[in-house]
FIPA-797876 format. One record per residue (C-alpha): residue number from 1; residue in three letters; x, y, z. Coordinates in nm, 2 decimals. Layout:
<atoms>
(NUM,"Ala",(X,Y,Z))
...
</atoms>
This chain:
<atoms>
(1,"Unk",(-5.97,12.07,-3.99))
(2,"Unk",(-5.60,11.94,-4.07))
(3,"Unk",(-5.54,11.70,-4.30))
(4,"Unk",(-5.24,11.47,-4.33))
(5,"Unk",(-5.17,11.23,-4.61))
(6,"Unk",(-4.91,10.99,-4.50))
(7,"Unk",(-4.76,10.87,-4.87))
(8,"Unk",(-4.64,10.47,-4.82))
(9,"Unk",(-4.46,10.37,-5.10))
(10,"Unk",(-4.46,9.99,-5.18))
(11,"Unk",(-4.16,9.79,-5.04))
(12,"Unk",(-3.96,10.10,-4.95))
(13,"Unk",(-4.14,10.29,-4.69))
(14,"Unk",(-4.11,10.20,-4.28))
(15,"Unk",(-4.40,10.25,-4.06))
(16,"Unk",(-4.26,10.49,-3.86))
(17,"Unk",(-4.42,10.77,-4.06))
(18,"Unk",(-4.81,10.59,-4.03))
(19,"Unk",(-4.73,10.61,-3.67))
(20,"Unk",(-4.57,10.96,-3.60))
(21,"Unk",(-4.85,11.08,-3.79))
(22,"Unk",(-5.14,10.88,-3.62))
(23,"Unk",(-4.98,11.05,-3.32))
(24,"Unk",(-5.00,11.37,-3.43))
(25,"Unk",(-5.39,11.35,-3.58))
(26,"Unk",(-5.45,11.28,-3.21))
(27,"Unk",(-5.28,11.58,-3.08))
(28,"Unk",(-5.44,11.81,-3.29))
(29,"Unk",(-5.74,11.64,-3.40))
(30,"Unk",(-5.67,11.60,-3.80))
(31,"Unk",(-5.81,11.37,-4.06))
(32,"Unk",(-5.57,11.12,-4.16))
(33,"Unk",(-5.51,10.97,-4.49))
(34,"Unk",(-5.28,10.64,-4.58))
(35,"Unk",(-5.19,10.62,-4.94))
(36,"Unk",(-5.00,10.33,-5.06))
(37,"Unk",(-4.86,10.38,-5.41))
(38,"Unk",(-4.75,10.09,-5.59))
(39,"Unk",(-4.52,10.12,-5.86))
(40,"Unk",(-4.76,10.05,-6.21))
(41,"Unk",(-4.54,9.81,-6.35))
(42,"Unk",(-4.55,9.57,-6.07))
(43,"Unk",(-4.91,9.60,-6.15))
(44,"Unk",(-4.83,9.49,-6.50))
(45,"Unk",(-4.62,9.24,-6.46))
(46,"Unk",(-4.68,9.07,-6.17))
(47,"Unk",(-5.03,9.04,-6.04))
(48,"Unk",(-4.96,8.78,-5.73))
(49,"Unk",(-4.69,9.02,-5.67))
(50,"Unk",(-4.92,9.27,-5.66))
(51,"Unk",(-5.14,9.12,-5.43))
(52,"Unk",(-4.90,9.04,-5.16))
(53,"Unk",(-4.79,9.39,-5.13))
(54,"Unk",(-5.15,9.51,-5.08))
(55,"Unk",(-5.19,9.23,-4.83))
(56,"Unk",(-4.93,9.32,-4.69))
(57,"Unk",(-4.90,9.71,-4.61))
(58,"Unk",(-5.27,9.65,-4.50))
(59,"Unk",(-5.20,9.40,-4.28))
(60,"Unk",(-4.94,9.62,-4.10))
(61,"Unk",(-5.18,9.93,-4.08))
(62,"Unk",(-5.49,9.77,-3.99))
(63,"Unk",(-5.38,9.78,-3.59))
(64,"Unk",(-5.29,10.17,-3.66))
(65,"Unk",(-5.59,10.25,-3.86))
(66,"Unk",(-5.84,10.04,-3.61))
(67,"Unk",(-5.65,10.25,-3.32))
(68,"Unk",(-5.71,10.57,-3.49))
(69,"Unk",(-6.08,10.50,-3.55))
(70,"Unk",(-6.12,10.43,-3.16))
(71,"Unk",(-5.96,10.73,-3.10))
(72,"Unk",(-6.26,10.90,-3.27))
(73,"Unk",(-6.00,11.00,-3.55))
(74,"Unk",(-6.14,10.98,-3.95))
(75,"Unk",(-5.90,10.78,-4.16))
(76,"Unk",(-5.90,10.65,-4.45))
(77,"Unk",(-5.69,10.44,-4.64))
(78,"Unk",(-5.62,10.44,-5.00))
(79,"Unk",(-5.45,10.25,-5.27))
(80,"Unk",(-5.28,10.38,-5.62))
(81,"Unk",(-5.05,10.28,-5.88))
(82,"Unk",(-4.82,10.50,-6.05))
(83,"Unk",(-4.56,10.72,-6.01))
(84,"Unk",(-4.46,10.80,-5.62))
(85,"Unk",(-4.44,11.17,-5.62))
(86,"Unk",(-4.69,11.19,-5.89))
(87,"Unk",(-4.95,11.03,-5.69))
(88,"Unk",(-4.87,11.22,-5.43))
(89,"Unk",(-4.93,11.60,-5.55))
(90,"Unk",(-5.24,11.43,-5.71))
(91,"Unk",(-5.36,11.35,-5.42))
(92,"Unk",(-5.25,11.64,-5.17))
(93,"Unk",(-5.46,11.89,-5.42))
(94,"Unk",(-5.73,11.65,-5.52))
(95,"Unk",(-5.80,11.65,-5.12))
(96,"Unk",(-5.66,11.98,-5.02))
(97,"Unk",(-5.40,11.80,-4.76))
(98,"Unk",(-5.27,12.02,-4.51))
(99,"Unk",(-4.95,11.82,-4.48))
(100,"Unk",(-4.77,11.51,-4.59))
(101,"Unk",(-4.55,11.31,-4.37))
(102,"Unk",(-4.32,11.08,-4.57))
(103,"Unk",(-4.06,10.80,-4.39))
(104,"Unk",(-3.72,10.88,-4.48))
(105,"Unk",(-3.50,10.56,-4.64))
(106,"Unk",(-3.21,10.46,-4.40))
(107,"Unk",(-2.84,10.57,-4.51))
(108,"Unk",(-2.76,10.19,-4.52))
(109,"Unk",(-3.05,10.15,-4.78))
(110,"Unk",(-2.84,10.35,-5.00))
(111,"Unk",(-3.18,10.58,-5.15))
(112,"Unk",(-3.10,10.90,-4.93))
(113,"Unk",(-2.98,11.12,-5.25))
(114,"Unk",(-3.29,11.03,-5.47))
(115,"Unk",(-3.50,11.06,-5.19))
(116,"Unk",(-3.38,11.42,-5.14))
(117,"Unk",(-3.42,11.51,-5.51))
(118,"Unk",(-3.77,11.33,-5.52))
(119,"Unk",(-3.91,11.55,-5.18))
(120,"Unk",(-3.79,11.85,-5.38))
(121,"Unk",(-4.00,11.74,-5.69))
(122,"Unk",(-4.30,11.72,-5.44))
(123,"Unk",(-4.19,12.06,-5.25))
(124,"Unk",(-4.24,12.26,-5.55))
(125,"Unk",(-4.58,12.08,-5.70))
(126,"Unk",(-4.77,12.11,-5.40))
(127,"Unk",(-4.84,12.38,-5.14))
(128,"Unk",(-4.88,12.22,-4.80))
(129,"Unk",(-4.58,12.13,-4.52))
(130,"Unk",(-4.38,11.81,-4.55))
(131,"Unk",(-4.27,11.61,-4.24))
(132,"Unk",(-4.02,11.37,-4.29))
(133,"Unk",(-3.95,11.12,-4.01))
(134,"Unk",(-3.63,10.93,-3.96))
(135,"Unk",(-3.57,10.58,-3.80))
(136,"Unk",(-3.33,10.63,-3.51))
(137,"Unk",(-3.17,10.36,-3.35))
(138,"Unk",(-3.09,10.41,-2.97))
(139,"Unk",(-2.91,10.18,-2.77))
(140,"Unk",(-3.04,10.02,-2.43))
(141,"Unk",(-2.77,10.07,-2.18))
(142,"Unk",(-2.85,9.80,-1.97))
(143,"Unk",(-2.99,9.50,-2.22))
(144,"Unk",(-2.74,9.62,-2.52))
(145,"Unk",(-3.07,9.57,-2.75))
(146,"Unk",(-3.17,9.82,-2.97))
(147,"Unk",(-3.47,10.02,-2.94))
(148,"Unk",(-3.59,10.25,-3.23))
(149,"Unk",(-3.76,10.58,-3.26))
(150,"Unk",(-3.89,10.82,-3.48))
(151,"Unk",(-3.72,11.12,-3.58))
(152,"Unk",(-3.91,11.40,-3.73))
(153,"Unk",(-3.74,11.68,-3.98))
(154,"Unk",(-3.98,11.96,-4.08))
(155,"Unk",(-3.95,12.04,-4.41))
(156,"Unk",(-4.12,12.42,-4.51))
(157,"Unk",(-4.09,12.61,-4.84))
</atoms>
């Protein structure tokens, strides 16, 4: 059976990733896993702070994992502090993920380098495929309101 970590990262991941890959666990019938990692010195300093991020990203995947369950799909949901990418390798071989679908940061959020240099540090730690899904914005013709999409971008060794 697949298995597909989706990696959240506190305050700088979208959705669009938990939802591409809830998708795709239906389609082919694979275990999913949600791992939100929270950076370990908000955990340090600031404990309400803490809290409301957990409450938060949970809050926002409940309908996703709830809809997954329904769908007769196992997922579990997980929560970590540390490093990002270190968290993530630890994870992908502590479960022997199949593939990890990360959201990428917006151009306007201004992250897109690092986040290329911190998918390569993954890429080479861990030996399973990486999706990374984009948010697209398409415009409505007729309302002039934008509707957005996911984008996916494959990324094998």
């Amino acid at each position: 059976m697949e298995k597909i970590l989706v990696g959240l990262y506190a305050g700088k991941t979208s959705l669009w990733a938990a939802v591409h890959a809830l998708n795709l666990s239906k389609r082919i019938n694979a275990r999913l896993y949600f791992l939100l990692v929270i950076d370990s010195a908000v955990k340090e300093t600031d404990e309400s702070l803490m809290r409301q991020i957990e409450a938060s990203m949970k809050s926002s995947l409940e309908s996703l994992i709830e809809e997954g369950i329904s769908d007769g799909i196992p997922v579990d949901y997980y929560i970590t502090y540390g490093q990002y990418d270190s968290e993530l390798v630890k994870f992908v071989k502590e479960k022997k993920i199949t593939m990890l679908v990360v959201g990428s940061p917006t151009p306007q959020e201004g992250r897109f380098d690092d986040f290329e240099d911190l998918l390569e540090k993954i890429r080479h730690r861990i030996d399973c495929r990486i999706e990374v899904v984009h948010k697209k914005t398409v415009k409505k013709q007729k309302k002039g309101a934008d509707d957005v999409s996911p984008v996916l971008t494959d990324r094998r060794e």
